[in-house]
VOBA-1610 file (N, C-alpha, C; in pm, whole numbers, padded with zeros to 5 digits, always signed):
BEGIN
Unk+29449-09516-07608Unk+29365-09629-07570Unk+29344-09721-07689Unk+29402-09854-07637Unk+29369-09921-07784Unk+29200-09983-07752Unk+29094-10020-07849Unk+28968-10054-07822Unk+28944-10108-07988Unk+28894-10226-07943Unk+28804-10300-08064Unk+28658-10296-08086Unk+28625-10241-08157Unk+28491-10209-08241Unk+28383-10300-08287Unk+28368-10421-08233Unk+28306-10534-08340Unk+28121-10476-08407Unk+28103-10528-08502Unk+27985-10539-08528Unk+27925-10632-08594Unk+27806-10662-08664Unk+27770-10791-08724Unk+27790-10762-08842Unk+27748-10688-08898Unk+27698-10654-09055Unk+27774-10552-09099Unk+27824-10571-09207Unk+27893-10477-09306Unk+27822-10321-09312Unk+27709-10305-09282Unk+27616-10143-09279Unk+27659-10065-09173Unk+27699-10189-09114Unk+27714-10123-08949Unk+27896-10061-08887Unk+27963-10139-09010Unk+28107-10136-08995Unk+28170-10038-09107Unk+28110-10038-09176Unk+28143-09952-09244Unk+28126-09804-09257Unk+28060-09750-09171Unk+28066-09627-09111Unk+28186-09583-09028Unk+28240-09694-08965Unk+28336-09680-08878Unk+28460-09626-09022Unk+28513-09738-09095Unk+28584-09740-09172Unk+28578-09608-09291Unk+28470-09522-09324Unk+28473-09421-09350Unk+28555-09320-09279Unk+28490-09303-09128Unk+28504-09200-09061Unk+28672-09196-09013Unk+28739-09346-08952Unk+28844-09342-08884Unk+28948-09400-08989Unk+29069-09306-08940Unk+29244-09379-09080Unk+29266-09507-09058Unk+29252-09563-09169Unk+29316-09701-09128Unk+29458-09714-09174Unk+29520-09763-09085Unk+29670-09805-09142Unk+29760-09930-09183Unk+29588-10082-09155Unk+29662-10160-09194Unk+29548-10268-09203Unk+29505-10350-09249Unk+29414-10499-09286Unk+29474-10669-09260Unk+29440-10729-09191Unk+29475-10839-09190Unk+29367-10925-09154Unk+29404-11033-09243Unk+29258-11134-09222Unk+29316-11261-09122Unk+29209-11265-09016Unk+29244-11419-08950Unk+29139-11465-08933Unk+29093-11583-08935Unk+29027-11695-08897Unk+28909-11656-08998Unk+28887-11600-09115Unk+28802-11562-09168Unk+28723-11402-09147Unk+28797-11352-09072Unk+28759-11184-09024Unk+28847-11131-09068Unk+28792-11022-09120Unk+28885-10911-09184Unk+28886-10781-09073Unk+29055-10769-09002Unk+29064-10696-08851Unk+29146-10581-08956Unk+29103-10470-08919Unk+29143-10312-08989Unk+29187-10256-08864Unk+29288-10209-08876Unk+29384-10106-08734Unk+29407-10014-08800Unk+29314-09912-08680Unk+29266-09781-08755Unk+29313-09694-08627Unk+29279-09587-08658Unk+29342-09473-08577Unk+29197-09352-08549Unk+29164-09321-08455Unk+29086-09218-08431Unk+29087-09154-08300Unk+29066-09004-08309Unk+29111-08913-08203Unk+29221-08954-08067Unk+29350-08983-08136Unk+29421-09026-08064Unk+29453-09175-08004Unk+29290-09258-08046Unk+29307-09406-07993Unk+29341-09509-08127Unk+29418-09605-08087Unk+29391-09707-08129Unk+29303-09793-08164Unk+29255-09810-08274Unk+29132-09925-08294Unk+29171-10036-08374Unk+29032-10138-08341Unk+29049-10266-08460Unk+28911-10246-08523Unk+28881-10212-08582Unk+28747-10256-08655Unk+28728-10365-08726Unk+28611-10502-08698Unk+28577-10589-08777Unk+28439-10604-08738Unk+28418-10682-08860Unk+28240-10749-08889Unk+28295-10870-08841Unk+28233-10906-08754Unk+28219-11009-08676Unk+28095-11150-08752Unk+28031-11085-08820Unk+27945-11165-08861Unk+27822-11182-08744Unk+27688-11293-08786Unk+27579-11246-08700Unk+27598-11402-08632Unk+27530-11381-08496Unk+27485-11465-08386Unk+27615-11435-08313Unk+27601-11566-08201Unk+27653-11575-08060Unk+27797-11621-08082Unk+27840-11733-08190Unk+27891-11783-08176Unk+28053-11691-08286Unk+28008-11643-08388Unk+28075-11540-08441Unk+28139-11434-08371Unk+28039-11420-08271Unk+28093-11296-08174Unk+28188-11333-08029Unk+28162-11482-08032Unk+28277-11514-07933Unk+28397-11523-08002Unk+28419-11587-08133Unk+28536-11629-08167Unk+28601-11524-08210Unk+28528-11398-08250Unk+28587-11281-08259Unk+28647-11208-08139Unk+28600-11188-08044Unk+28604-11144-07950Unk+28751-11176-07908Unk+28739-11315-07918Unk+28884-11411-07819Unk+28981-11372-07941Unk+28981-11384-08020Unk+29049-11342-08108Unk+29127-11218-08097Unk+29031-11123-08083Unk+29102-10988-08099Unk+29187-10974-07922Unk+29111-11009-07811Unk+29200-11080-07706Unk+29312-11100-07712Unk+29325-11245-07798Unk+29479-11272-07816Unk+29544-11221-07867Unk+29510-11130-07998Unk+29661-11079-08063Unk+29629-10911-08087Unk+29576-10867-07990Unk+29589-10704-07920Unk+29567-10690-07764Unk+29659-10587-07785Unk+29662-10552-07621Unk+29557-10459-07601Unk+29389-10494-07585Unk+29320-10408-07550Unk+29244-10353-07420Unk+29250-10212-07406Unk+29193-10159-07329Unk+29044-10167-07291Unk+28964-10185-07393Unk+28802-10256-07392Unk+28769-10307-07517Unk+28650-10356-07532Unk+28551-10358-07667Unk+28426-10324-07643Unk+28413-10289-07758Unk+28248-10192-07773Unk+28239-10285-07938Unk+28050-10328-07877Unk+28023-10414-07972Unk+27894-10331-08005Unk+27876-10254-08115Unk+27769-10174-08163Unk+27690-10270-08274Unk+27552-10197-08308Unk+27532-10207-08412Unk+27378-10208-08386Unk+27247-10271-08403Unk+27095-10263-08446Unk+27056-10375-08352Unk+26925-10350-08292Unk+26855-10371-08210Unk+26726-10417-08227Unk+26633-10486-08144Unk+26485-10532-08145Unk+26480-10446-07992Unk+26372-10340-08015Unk+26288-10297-07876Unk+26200-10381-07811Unk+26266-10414-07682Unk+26137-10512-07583Unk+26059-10339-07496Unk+26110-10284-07463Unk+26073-10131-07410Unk+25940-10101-07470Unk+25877-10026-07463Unk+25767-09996-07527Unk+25791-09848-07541Unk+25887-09799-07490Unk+25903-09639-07480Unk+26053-09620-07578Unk+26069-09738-07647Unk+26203-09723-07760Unk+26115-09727-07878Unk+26144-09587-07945Unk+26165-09575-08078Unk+26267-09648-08197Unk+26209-09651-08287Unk+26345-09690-08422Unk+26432-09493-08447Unk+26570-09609-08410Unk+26635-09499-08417Unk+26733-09443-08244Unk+26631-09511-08167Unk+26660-09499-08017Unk+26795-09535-07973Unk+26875-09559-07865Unk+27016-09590-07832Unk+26988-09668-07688Unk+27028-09772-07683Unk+27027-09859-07568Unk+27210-09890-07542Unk+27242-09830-07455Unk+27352-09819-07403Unk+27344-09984-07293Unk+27384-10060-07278Unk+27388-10178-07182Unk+27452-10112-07080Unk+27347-10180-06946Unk+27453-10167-06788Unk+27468-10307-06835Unk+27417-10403-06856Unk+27438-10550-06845Unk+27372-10605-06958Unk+27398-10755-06993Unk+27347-10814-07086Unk+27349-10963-07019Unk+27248-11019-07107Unk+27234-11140-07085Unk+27169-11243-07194Unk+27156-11385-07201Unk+27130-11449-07318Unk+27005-11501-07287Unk+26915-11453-07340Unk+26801-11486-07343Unk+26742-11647-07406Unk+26837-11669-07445Unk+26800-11850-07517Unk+26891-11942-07443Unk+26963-11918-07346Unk+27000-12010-07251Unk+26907-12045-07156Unk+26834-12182-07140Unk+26719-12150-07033Unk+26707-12316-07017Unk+26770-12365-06885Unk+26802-12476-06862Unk+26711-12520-06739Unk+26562-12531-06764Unk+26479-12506-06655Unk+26482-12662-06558Unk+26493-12809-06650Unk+26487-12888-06562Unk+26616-12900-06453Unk+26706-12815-06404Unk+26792-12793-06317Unk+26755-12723-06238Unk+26644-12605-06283Unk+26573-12531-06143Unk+26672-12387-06176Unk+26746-12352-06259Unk+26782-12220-06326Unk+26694-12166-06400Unk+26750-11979-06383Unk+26655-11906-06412Unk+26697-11907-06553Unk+26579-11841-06653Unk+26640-11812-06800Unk+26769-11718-06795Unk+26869-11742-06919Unk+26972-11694-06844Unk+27085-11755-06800Unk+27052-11826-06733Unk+27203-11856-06619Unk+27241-11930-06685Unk+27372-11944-06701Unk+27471-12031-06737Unk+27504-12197-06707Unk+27443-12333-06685Unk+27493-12388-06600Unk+27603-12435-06562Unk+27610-12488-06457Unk+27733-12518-06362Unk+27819-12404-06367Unk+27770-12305-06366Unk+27890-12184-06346Unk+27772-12084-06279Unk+27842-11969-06222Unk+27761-11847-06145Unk+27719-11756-06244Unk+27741-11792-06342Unk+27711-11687-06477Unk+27600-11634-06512Unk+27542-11548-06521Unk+27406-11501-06619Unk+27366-11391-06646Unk+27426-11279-06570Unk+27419-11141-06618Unk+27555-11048-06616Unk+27598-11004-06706Unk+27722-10935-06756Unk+27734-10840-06767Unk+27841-10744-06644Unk+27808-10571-06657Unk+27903-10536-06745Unk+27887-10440-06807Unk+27953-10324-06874Unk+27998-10278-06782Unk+28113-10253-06875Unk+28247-10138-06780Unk+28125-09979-06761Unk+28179-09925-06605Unk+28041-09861-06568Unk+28125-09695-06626Unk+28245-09665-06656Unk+28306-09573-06666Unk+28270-09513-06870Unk+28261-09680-06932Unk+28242-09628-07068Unk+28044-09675-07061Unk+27977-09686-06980Unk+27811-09679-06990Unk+27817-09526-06932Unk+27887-09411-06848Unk+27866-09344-06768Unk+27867-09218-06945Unk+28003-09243-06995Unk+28048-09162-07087Unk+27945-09174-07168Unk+27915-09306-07283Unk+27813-09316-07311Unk+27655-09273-07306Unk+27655-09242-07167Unk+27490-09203-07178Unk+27497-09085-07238Unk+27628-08997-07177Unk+27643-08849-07202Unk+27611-08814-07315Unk+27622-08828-07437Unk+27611-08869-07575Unk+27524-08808-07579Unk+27476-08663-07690Unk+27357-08662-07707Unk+27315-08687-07885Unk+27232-08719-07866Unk+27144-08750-08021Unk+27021-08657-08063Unk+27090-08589-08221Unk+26977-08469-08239Unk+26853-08526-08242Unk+26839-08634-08254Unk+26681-08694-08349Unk+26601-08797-08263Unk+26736-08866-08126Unk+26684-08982-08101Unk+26724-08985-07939Unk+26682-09066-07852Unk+26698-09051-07719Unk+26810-09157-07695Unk+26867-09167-07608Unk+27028-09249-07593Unk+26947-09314-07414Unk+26949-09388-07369Unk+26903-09443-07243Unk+26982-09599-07209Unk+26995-09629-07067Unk+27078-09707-07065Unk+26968-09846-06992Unk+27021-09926-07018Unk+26918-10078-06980Unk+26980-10233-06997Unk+26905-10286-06995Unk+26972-10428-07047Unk+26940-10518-07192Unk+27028-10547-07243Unk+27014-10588-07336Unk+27061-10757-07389Unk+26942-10814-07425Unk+26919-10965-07409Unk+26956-11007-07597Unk+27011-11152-07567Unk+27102-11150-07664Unk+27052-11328-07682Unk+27077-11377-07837Unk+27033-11491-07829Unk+27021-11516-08029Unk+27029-11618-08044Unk+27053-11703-08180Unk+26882-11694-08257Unk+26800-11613-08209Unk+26692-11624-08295Unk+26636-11479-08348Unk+26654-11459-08418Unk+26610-11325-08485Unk+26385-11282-08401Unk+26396-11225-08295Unk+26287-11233-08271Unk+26212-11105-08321Unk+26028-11211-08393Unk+25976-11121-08493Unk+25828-11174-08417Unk+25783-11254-08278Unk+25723-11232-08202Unk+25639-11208-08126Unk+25533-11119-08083Unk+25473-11041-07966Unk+25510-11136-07871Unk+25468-11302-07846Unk+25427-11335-07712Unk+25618-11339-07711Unk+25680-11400-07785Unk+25813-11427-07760Unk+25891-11290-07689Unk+25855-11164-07762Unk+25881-11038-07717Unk+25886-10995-07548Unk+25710-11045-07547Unk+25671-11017-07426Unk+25740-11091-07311Unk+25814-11222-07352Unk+25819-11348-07240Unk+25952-11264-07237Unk+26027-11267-07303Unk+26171-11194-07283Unk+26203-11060-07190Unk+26101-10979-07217Unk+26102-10895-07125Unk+26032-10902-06984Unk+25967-10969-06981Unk+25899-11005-06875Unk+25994-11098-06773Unk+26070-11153-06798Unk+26146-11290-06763Unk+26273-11209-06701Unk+26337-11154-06821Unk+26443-11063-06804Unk+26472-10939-06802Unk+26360-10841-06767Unk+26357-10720-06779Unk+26462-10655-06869Unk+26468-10700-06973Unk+26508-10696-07058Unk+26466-10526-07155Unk+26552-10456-07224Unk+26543-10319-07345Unk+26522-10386-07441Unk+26627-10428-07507Unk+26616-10452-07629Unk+26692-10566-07673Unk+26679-10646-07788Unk+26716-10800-07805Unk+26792-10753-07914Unk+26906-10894-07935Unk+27012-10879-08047Unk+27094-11015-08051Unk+27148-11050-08130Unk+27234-11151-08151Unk+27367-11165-08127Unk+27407-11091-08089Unk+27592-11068-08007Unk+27602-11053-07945Unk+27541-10968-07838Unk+27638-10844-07709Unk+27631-10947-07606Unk+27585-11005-07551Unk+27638-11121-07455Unk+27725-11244-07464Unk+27755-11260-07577Unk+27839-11319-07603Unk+27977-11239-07599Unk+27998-11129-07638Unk+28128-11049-07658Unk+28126-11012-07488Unk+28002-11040-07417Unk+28058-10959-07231Unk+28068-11076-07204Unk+28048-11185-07227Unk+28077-11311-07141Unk+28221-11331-07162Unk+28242-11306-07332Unk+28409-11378-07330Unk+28524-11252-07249Unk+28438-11123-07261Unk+28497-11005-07223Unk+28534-11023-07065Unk+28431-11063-06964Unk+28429-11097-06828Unk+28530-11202-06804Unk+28547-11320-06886Unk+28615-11402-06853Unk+28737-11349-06847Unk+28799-11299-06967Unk+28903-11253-06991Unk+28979-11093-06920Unk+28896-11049-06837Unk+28874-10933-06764Unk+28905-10805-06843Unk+28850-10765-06919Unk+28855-10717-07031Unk+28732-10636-07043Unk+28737-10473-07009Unk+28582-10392-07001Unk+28512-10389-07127Unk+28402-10407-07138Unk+28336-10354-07283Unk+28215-10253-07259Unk+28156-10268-07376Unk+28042-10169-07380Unk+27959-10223-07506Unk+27813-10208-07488Unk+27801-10246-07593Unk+27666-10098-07634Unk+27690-10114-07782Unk+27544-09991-07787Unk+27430-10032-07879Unk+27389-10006-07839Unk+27269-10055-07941Unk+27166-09967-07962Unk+27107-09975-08146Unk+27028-09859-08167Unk+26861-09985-08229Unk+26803-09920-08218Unk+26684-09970-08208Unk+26657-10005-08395Unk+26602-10071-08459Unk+26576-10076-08575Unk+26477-10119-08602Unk+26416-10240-08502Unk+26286-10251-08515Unk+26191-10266-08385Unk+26063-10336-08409Unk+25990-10399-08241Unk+26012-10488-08210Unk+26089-10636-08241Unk+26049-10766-08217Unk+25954-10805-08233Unk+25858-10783-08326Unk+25723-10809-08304Unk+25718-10857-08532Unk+25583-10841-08487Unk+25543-10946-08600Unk+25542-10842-08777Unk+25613-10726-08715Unk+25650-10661-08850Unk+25852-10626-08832Unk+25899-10691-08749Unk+26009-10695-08764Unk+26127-10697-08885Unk+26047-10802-08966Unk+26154-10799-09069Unk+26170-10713-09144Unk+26050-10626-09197Unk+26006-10509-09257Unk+26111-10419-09211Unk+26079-10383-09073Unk+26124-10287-09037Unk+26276-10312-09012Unk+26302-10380-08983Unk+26468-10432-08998Unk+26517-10380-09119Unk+26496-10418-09210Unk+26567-10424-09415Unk+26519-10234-09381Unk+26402-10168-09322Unk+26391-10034-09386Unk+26479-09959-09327Unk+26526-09959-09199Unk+26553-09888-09089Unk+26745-09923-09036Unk+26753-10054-09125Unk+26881-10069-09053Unk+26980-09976-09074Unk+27007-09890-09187Unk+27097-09796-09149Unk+27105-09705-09120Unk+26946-09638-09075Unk+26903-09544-08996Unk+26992-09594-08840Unk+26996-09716-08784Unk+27012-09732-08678Unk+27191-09746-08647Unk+27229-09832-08768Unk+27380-09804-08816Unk+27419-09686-08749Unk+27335-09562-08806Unk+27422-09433-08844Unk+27372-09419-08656Unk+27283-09385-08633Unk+27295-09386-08471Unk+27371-09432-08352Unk+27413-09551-08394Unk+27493-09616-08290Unk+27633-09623-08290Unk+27697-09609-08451Unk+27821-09509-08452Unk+27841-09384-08432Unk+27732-09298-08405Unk+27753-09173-08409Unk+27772-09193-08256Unk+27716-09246-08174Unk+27755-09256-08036Unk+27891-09292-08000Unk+27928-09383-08054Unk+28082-09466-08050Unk+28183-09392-08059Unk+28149-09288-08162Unk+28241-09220-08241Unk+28260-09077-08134Unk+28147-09026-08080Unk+28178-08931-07993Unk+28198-08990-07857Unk+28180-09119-07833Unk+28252-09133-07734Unk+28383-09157-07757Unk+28480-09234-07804Unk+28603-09261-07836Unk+28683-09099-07842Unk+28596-08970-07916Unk+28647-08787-07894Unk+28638-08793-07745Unk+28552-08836-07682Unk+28564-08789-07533Unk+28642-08821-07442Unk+28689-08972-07479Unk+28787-09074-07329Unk+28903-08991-07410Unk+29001-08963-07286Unk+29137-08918-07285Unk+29197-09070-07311Unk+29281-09049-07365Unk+29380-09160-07397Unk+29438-09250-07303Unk+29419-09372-07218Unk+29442-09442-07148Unk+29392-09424-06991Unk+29290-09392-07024Unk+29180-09309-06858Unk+29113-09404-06817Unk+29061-09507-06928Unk+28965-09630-06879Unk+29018-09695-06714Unk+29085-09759-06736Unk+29100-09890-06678Unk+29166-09807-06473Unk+29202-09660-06557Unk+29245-09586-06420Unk+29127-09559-06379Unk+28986-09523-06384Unk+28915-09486-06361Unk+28753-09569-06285Unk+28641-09540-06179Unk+28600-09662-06162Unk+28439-09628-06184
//
């Protein structure tokens, strides 16, 4: 199974690049794409860099010049949940962009306009594998995860997000990588580990915790990628 790995931050990618062989580096468009090898699959690992717009051009990118089976876009999280810990695992059924919100048209936050767009499932075969996952320290649960260009540090902003969009947990990529993923019909997954609250000690807890959450959300990736048999995805529903 070939599968691309993206993440934002170098803390978060570089766990990967420890753990799995790489056999080769090439830089395009300013991303450095590593084709690596683990338990039988094919990978690309890159840092995608942070926000929405990094994570599309990555995304399409790795699209065009691999033949992939999915992408799984990992890496650290803001809890809208009140029952997520730092350290926690938010597996996406769906995602959506929480800073798209085009209200004088009479759309909900969210929707895309002039298109049917606004909530984006995960391939249900790698959320199913995924949940399976267990974590010695931390709980793995599956939900939605809201995505958007502002680092939220919050309460009322917290609260409106989840309230609006029943929304887990907030982040700066994963709807962007299922939107270009959907277009392109192309399954992903995305995981996400909790690092802070969204709330008004966020940043704190962000800088203390982020590679506490790193190491969580590859450790999921990583035993999932041991578990899928080699080209089972896309046969499977």
């Amino acid at each position: 199974m070939a599968v691309a790995v993206v993440s934002a931050m170098a803390e978060e990618i570089e766990l990967y690049l420890d753990t799995c062989r790489v056999d080769a580096t090439r830089d395009r468009a300013g991303l450095r794409l590593h084709e690596a090898r683990y338990r039988g699959h094919e990978l690309v690992l890159v840092k995608a860099g942070v926000g929405k717009v990094n994570a599309a051009l990555c995304t399409q990118l790795l699209i065009d010049h691999y033949a992939l089976d999915a992408v799984v876009c990992t890496g650290s999280a803001g809890a809208l949940h009140d029952g997520l810990a730092i350290g926690d695992i938010v597996v996406a059924e769906d995602c959506v962009q929480h800073d798209v919100h085009v209200e004088f048209l009479g759309l909900e936050r969210g929707a895309i306009p002039f298109s049917d767009l606004r909530f984006f499932s995960a391939a249900e075969p790698l959320v199913r594998r995924a949940q399976s996952v267990s974590l010695d320290d931390h709980t793995v649960r599956t939900g939605r995860v809201c995505t958007g260009d502002t680092f939220i540090q919050d309460e009322a902003a917290r609260r409106q997000i989840h309230e609006e969009l029943g929304g887990d947990c907030v982040e700066m990529e994963g709807a962007a990588v299922g939107q270009v993923c959907t277009l392109n019909d192309i399954p992903f997954l995305l995981v996400r580990a909790i690092s802070d609250r969204a709330d008004g000690t966020s940043d704190v807890d962000f800088r203390s915790f982020l590679e506490e959450a790193a190491q969580s959300s590859a450790q999921i990736v990583l035993r999932l990628l041991a578990a899928l048999e080699s080209g089972s995805l896309r046969s499977r529903s």
